[in-house]
C-alpha positions as a Markdown table, in Angstrom:
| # | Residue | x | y | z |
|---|---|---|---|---|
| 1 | Unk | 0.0 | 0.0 | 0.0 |
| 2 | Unk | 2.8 | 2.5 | 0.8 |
| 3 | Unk | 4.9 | 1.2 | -2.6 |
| 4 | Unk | 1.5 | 2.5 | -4.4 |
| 5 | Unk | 1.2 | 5.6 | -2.5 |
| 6 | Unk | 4.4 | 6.4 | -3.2 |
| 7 | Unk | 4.5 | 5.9 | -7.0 |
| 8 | Unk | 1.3 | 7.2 | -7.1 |
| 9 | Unk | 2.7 | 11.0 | -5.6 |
| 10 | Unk | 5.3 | 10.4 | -8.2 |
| 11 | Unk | 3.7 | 9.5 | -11.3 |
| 12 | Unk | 0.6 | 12.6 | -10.7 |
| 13 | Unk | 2.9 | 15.2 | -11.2 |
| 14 | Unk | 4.8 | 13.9 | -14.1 |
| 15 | Unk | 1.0 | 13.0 | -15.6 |
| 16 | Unk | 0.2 | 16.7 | -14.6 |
| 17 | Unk | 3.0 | 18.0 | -16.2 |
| 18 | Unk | 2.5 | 16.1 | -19.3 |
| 19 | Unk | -1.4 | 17.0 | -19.7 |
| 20 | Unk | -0.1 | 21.1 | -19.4 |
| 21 | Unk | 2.4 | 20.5 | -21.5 |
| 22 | Unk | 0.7 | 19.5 | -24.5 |
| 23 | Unk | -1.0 | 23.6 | -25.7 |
| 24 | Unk | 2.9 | 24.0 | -25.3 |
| 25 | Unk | 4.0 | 21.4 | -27.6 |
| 26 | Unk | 0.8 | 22.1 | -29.6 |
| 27 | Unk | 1.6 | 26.6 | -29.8 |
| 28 | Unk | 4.8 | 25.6 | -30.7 |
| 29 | Unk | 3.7 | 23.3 | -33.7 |
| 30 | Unk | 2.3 | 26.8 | -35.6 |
| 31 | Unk | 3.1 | 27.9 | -39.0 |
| 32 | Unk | 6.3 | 29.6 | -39.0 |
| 33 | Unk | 7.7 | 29.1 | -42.6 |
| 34 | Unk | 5.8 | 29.9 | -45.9 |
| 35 | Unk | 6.1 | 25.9 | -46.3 |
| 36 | Unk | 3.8 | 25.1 | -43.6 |
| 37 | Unk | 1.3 | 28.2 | -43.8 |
| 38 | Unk | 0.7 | 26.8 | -47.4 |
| 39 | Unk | 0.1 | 23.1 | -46.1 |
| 40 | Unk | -2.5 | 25.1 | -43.5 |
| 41 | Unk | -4.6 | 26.4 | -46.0 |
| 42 | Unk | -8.2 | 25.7 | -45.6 |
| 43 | Unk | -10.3 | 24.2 | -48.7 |
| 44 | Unk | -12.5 | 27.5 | -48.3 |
| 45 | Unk | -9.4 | 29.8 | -49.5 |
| 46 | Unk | -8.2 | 27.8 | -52.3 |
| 47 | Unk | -11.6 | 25.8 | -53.2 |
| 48 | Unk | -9.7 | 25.2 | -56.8 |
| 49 | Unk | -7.3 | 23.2 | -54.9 |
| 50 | Unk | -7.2 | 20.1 | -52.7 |
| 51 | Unk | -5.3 | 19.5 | -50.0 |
| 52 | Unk | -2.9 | 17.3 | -51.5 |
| 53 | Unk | -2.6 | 19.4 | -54.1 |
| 54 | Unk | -0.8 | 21.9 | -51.6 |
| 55 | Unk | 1.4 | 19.6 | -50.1 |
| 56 | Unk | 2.7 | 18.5 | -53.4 |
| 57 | Unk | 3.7 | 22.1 | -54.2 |
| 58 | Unk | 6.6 | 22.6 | -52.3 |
| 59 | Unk | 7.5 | 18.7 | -53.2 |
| 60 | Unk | 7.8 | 19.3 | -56.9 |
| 61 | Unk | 9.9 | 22.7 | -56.3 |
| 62 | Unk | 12.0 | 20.8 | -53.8 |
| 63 | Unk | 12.7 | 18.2 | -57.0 |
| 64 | Unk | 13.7 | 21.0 | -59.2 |
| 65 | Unk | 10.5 | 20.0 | -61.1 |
| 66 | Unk | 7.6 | 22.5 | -62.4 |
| 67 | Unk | 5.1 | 22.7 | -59.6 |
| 68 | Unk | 2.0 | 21.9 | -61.7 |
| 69 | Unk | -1.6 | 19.9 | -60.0 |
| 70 | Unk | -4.7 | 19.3 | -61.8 |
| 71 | Unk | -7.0 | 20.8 | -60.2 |
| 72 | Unk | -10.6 | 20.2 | -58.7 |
| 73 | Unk | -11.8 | 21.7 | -62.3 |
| 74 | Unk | -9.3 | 19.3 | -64.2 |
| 75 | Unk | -7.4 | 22.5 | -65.3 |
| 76 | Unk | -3.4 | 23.6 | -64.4 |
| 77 | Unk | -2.4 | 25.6 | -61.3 |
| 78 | Unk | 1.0 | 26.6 | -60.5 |
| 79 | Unk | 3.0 | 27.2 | -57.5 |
| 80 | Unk | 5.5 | 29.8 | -58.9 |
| 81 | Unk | 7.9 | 30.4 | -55.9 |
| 82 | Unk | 8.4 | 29.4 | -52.6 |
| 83 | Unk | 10.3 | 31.0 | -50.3 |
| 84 | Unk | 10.5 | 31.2 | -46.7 |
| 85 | Unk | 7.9 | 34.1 | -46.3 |
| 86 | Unk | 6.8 | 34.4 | -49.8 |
| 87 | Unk | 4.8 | 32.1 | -52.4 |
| 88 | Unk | 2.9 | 32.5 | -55.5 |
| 89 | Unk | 0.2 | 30.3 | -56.9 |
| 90 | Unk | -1.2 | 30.5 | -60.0 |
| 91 | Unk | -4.5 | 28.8 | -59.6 |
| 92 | Unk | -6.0 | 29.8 | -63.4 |
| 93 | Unk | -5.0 | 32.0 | -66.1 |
| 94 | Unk | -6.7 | 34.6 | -64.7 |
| 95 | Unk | -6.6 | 34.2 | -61.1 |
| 96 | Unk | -3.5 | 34.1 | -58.8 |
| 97 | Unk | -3.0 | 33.9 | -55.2 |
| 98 | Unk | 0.6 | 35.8 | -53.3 |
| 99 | Unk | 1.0 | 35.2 | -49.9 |
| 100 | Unk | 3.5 | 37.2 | -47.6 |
| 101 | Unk | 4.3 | 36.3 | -43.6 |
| 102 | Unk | 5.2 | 39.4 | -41.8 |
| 103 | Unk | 6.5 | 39.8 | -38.6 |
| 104 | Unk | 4.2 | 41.3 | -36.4 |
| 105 | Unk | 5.3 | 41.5 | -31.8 |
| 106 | Unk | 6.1 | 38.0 | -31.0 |
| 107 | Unk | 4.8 | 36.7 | -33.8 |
| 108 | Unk | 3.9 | 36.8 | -37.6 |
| 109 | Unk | 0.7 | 37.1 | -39.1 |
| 110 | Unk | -0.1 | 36.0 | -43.0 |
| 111 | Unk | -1.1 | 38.9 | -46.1 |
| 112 | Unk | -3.3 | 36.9 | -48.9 |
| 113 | Unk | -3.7 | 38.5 | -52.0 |
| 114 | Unk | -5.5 | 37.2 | -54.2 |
| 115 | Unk | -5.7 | 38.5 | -58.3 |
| 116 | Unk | -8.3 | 38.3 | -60.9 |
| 117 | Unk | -6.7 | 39.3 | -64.6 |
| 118 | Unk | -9.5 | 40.9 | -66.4 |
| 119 | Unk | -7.5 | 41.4 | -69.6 |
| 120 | Unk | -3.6 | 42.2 | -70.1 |
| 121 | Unk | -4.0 | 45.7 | -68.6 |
| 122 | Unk | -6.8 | 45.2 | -65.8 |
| 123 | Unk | -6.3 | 43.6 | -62.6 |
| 124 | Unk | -8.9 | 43.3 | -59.4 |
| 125 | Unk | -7.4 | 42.2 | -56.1 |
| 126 | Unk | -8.4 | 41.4 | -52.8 |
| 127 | Unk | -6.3 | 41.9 | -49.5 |
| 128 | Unk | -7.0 | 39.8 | -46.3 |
| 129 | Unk | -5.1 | 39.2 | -43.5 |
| 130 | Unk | -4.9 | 35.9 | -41.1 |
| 131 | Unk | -3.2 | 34.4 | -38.2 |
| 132 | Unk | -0.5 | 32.1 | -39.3 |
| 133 | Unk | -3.5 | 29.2 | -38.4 |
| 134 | Unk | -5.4 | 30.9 | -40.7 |
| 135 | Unk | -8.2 | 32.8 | -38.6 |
| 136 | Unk | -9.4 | 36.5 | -40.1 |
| 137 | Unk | -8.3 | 39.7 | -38.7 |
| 138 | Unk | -9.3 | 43.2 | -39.5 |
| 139 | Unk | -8.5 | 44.5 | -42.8 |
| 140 | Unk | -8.4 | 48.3 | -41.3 |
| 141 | Unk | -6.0 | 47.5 | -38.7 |
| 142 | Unk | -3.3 | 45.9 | -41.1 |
| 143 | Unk | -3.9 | 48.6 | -43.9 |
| 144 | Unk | -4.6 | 51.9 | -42.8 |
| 145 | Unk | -4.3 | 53.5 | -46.6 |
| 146 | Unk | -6.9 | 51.4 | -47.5 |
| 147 | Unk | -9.9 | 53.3 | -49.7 |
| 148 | Unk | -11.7 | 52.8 | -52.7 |
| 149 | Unk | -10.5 | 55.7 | -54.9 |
| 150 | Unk | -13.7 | 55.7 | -57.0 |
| 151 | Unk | -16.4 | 52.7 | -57.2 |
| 152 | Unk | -15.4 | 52.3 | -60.9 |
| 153 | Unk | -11.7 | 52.0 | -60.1 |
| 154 | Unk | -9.8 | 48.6 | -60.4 |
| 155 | Unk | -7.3 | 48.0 | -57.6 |
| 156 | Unk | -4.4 | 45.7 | -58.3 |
| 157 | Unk | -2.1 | 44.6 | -55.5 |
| 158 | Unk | 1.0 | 43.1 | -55.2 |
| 159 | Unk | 3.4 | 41.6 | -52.9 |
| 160 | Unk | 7.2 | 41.7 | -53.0 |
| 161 | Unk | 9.2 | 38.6 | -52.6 |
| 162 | Unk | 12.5 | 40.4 | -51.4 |
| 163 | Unk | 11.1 | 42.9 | -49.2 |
| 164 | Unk | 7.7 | 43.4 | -47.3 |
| 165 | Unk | 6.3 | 46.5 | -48.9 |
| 166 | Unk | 3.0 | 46.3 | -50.7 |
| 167 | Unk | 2.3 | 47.6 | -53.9 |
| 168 | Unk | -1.4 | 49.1 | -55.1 |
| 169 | Unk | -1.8 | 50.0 | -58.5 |
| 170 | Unk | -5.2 | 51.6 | -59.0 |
| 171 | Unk | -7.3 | 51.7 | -63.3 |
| 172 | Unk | -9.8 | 53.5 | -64.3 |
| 173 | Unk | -11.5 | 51.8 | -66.9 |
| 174 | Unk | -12.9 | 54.5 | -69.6 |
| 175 | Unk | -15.5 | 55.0 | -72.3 |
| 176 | Unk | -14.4 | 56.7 | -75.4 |
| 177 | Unk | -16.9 | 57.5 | -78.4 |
| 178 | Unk | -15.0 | 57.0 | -81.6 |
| 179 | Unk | -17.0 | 56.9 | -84.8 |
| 180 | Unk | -20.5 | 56.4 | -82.9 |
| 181 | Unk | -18.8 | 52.8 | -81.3 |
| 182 | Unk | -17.8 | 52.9 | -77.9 |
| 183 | Unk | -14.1 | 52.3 | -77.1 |
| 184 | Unk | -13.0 | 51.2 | -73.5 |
| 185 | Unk | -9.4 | 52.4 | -72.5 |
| 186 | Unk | -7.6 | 52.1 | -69.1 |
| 187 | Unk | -5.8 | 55.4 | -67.3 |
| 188 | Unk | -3.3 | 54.1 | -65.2 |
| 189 | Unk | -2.9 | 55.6 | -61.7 |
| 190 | Unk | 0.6 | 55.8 | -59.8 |
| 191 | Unk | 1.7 | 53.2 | -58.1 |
| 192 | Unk | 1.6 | 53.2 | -54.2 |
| 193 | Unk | 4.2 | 51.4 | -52.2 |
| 194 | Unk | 3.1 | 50.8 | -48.6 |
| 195 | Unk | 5.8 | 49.9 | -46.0 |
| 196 | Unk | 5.1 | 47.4 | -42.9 |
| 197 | Unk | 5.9 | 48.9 | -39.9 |
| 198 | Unk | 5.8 | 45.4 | -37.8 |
| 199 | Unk | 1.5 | 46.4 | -37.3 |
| 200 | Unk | 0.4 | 47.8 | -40.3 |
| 201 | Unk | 1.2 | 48.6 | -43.9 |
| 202 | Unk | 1.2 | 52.5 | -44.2 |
């Protein structure tokens, strides 16, 4: 009775220890590399896509091969680059996905951009933001610049793979009478680079 007694006051503690120990273990499992934010990805971001289809990404760029999948629509998407904090997915020819981890207090937190190609001059993107497990967070605090210049405007984004600044390139589609036809043309705003201050893009 006193053997048990004593093993028993030994072995709670360890078992204690062990059961607190596993959110440890478990926080220290999260996405910190491009690599395993891509192999995070929930279906609903990338519904083109399944989820072996992102783990064999970074497997055919590891073997020097073209990272191609068939996709869920039997056509070709391509991971373009992979880097540590960067990756580039081209999921159609006119839709594309750039993802960017920035460092952010203790931590790092994931920019998703994803462009649709409305002709060789036009592009449409939207910015989101998301825990490096992939939960939302607020557009408006990770983007103070962000507006909508005019409701007719086009705003294409993109992220750079060197750096972590944030380009937005803003077109104005436009209506030109020529001849009695009506002629669309594109005016092309200036560039805006934002910087990430380690909260924000500004």
């Amino acid at each position: 009775m006193l053997m048990f007694t004593e093993m028993n006051a030994i072995l709670r503690p360890l078992l204690v220890a062990f059961i607190l120990g596993i959110p440890v273990s478990a926080a220290s499992l999260k996405a910190q590399t491009m690599r395993d934010v891509v192999k995070l990805m929930p279906d609903t971001l990338t519904p083109l896509l399944t989820h072996n289809n992102l783990l064999d990404f970074p497997d055919y760029l590891d073997s020097q091969m073209k990272a191609e999948v068939t996709n869920r629509l039997g056509g070709t998407s391509e991971m373009k680059r992979l880097t540590d904090d960067f990756a580039e997915i081209n999921l159609t020819s006119a839709t594309s996905l750039q993802l960017k981890l920035l460092p952010k207090g203790k931590g790092k937190v994931v920019c998703l951009i994803r462009t649709f190609t409305i002709n060789d001059s036009i592009g449409d993107s939207q910015v989101q933001f998301y825990t490096t497990d992939w939960k939302l967070l607020p557009i408006k605090k990770h983007l103070s610049s962000f507006s909508v210049h005019d409701q007719a405007a086009f705003m294409c984004a993109s992220l750079s793979a060197e750096t972590t600044d944030l380009t937005l390139r803003w077109s104005y589609p436009l209506s030109i009478e020529f001849d009695g036809q009506s002629e669309k043309k594109v005016k092309a705003g200036q560039p805006t680079v934002l910087k990430w201050n380690g909260k924000q893009y500004k």
